[in-house]
C-alpha positions in Angstrom: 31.7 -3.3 -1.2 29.3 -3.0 1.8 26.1 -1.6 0.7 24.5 -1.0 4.2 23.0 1.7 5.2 22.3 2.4 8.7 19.2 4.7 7.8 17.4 4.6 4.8 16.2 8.3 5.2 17.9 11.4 6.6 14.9 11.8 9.5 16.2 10.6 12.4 13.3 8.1 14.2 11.9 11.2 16.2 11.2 13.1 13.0 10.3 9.4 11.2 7.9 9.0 13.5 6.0 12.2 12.9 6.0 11.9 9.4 4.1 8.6 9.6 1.8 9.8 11.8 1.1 13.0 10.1 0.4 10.4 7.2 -2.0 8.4 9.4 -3.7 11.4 10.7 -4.3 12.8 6.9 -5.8 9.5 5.8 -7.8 9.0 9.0 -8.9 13.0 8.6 -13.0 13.0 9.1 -16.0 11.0 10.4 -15.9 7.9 11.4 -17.5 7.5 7.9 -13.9 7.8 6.1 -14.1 7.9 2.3 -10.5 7.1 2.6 -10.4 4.2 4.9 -13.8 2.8 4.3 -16.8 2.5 7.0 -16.2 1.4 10.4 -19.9 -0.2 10.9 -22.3 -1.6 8.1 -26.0 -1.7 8.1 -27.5 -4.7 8.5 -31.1 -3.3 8.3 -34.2 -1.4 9.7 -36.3 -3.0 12.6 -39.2 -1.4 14.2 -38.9 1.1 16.8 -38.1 0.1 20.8 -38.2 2.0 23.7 -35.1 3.2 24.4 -33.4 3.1 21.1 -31.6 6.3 20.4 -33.5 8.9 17.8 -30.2 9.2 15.9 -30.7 5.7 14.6 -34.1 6.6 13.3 -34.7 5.6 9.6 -36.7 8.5 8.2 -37.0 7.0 5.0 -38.5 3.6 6.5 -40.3 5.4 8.8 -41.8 8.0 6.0 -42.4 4.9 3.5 -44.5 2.9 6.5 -46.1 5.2 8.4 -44.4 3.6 11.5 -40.9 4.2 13.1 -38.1 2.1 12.1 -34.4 2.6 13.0 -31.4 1.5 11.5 -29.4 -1.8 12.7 -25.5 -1.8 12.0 -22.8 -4.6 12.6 -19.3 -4.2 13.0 -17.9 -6.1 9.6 -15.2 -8.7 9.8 -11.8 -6.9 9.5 -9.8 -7.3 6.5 -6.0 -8.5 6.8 -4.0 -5.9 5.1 -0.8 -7.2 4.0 2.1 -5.1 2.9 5.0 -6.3 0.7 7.4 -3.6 0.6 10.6 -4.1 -2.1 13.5 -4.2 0.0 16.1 -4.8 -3.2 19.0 -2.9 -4.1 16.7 -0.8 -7.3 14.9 1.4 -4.3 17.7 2.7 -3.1 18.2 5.1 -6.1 17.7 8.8 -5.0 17.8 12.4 -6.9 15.4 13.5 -4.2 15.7 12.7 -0.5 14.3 10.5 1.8 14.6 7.9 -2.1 12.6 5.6 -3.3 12.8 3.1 -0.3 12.7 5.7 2.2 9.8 7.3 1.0 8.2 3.6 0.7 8.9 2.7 4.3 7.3 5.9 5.5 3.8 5.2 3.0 3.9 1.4 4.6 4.5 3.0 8.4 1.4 5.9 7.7 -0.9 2.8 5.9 -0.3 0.5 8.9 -1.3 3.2 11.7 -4.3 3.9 9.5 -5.3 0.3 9.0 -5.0 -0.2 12.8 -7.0 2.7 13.3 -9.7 0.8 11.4 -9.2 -2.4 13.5 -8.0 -4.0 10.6 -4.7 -6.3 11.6 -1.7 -5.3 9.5 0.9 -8.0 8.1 4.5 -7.2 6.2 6.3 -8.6 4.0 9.5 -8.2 2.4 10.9 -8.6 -1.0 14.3 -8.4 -1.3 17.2 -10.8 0.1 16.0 -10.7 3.9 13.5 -12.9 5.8 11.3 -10.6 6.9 7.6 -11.6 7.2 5.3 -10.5 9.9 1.6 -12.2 10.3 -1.3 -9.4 10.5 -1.2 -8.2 13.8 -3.2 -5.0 15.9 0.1 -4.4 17.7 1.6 -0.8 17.4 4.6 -2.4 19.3 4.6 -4.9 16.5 4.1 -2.3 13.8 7.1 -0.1 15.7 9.8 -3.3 15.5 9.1 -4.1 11.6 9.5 -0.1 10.7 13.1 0.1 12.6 13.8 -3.3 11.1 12.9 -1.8 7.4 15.1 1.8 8.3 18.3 -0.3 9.0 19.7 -2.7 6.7 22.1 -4.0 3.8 21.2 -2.2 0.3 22.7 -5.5 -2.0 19.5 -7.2 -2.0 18.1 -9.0 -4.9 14.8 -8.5 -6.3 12.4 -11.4 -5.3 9.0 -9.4 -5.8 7.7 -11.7 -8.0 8.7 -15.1 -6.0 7.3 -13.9 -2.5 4.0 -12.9 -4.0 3.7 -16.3 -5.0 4.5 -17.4 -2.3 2.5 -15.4 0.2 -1.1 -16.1 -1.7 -1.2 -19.6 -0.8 -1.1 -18.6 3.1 -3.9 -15.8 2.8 -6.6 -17.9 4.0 -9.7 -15.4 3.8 -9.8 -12.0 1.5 -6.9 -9.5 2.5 -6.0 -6.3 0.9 -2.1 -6.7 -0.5 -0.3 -3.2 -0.4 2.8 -3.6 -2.6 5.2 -0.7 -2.3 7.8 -1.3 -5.4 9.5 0.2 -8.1 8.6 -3.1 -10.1 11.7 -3.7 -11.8 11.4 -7.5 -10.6 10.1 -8.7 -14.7 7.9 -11.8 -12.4 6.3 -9.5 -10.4 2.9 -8.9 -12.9 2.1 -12.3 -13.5 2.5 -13.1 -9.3 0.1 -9.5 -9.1 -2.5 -10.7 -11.5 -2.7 -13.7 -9.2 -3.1 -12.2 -6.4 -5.6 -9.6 -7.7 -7.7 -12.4 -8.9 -8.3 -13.7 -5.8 -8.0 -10.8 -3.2 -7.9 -6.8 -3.1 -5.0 -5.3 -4.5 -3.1 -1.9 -4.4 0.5 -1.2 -6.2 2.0 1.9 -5.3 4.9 2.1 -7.7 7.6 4.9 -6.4 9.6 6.6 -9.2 12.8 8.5 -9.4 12.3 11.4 -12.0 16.2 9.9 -13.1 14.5 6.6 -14.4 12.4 8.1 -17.1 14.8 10.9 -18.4 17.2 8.0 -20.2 14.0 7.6 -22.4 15.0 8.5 -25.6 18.3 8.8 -24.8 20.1 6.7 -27.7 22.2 3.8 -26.8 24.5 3.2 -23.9 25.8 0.9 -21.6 24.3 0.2 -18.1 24.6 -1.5 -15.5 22.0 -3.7 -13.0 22.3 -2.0 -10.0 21.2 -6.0 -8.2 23.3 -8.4 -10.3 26.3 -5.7 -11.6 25.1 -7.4 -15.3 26.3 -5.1 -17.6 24.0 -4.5 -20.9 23.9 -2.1 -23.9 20.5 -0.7 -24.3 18.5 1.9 -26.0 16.5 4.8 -24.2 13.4 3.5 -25.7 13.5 0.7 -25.3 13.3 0.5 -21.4 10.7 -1.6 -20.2 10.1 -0.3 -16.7 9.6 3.2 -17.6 6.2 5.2 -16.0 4.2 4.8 -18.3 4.5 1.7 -19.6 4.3 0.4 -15.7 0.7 2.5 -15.5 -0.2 0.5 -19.1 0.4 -2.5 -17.3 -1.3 -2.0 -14.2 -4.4 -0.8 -16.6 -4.1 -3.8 -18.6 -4.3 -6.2 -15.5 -6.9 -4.0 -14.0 -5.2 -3.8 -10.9 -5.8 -0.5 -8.8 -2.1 1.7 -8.5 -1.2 4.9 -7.8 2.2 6.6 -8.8 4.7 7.8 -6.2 7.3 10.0 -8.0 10.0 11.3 -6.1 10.2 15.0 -5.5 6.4 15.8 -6.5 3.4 16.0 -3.9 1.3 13.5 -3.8 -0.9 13.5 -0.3 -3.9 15.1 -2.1 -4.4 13.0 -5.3 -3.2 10.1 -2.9 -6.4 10.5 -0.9 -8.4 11.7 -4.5 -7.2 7.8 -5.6 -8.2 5.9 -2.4 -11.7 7.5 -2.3 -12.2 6.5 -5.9 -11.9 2.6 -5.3 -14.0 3.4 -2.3 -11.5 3.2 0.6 -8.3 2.0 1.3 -9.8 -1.2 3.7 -13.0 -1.6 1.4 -16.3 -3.3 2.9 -18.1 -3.8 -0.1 -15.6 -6.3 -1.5 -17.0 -9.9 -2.9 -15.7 -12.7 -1.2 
């Protein structure tokens, strides 16, 4: 059977496109201050007073505490590789509500990307499925542009490798980067190669549910089927593993910072609610 779709959602790229950016735009809304983004410049500290230095800099509580003016001294931080690893396997295609699980992902990744490259931070993808596709952080919208068409258009009969290619994409980090993973975290591997990574970097899961995957819950028994092997199984509604929320239990007992996606339910608002709570998406404060 050939599982390929030619469009993982029904916008065609005109209307994709505007959706991502709207995204963008919402997550970039305000000062340059962002409390969804994180701070473009960082202060350094105050210094005395020069001719010519602009009164906006001034340091009134310096200047009140010494008698004599001060003004503020700022430094454009080092930029934080983002990396996103974005589930391509054959579980995110489910779909009660349109664009799915994987379209709706693809179109999070795109409006995350813009807004990272907004911020000068250089944006990486990676993805976890059957394919070999890996980009290296780049500031190139051009770049940005090829991986999101490459992500619309492809085979659906992927296996899940979520688990494997975290692994294998901590080792080539170098410095601290922010990992986006954009996944319905069916891969069983995948929280051990997350705890990993958390350990050692900043890490965001964005888990994207169908409402379809947590009805069967309670259910009684029945036979199913995995939808990335064809392994057929008799199972009991509870006692599915990768329901909601026991995923959120997980993510709490790992302390790893996620956010839940379900399909057919805003979620712009508390989306922005969650990335001013761990103090921006690219955050500056973040030990080494």
């Amino acid at each position: 059977m050939d599982a390929r779709l030619e469009n993982a959602d029904p916008l065609d790229s005109r209307q994709f496109l505007l959706a991502v950016k709207r995204l963008a735009d919402s997550l970039s809304y305000g000062t340059d201050r962002s409390p969804f983004l994180g701070q473009g410049l960082e202060y350094v500290q105050s210094r005395r007073y020069e001719a010519g230095d602009p009164v906006k800099s001034i340091d009134w509580r310096v200047t009140a505490r010494t008698g004599k003016t001060h003004v503020k001294q700022f430094e454009t931080p080092k930029q934080m590789p983002v990396w996103l690893v974005i589930d391509t396997s054959a579980s995110m295609a489910l779909s009660t509500h349109p664009p799915g699980k994987y379209g709706l992902a693809v179109q999070v990744a795109g409006g995350l990307a813009l807004a990272c490259l907004d911020r000068v931070s250089p944006v990486g993808v990676l993805g976890a499925g059957g394919r070999d596709l890996i980009v290296q952080p780049s500031l190139s919208r051009d770049v940005l542009l090829q991986w999101l068409h490459q992500l619309r258009n492809y085979h659906f009969d992927e296996p899940t490798t979520l688990g494997k290619r975290l692994v294998s994409l901590e080792p080539s980090l170098g410095q601290r980067s922010l990992v986006i993973v954009l996944s319905d975290f069916h891969d069983p591997d995948a929280m051990p190669a997350l705890k990993l990574i958390n350990s050692r970097h900043d890490c965001i899961c964005l888990a994207f549910r169908d409402p379809a995957e947590d009805q069967l819950t309670g259910a009684g028994f029945f036979r199913a089927r995995e939808v990335e092997s064809g392994r057929e199984f008799l199972t009991h509604g509870r006692s599915l593993l990768s329901t909601s929320d026991r995923l959120v239990e997980s993510f709490k007992k790992a302390s790893i910072d996620h956010f839940l996606i379900e399909l057919g339910t805003p979620f712009l608002a508390s989306f922005r609610h969650f990335l001013r709570s761990r103090g921006g998406l690219v955050r500056r404060n973040s030990a080494s």
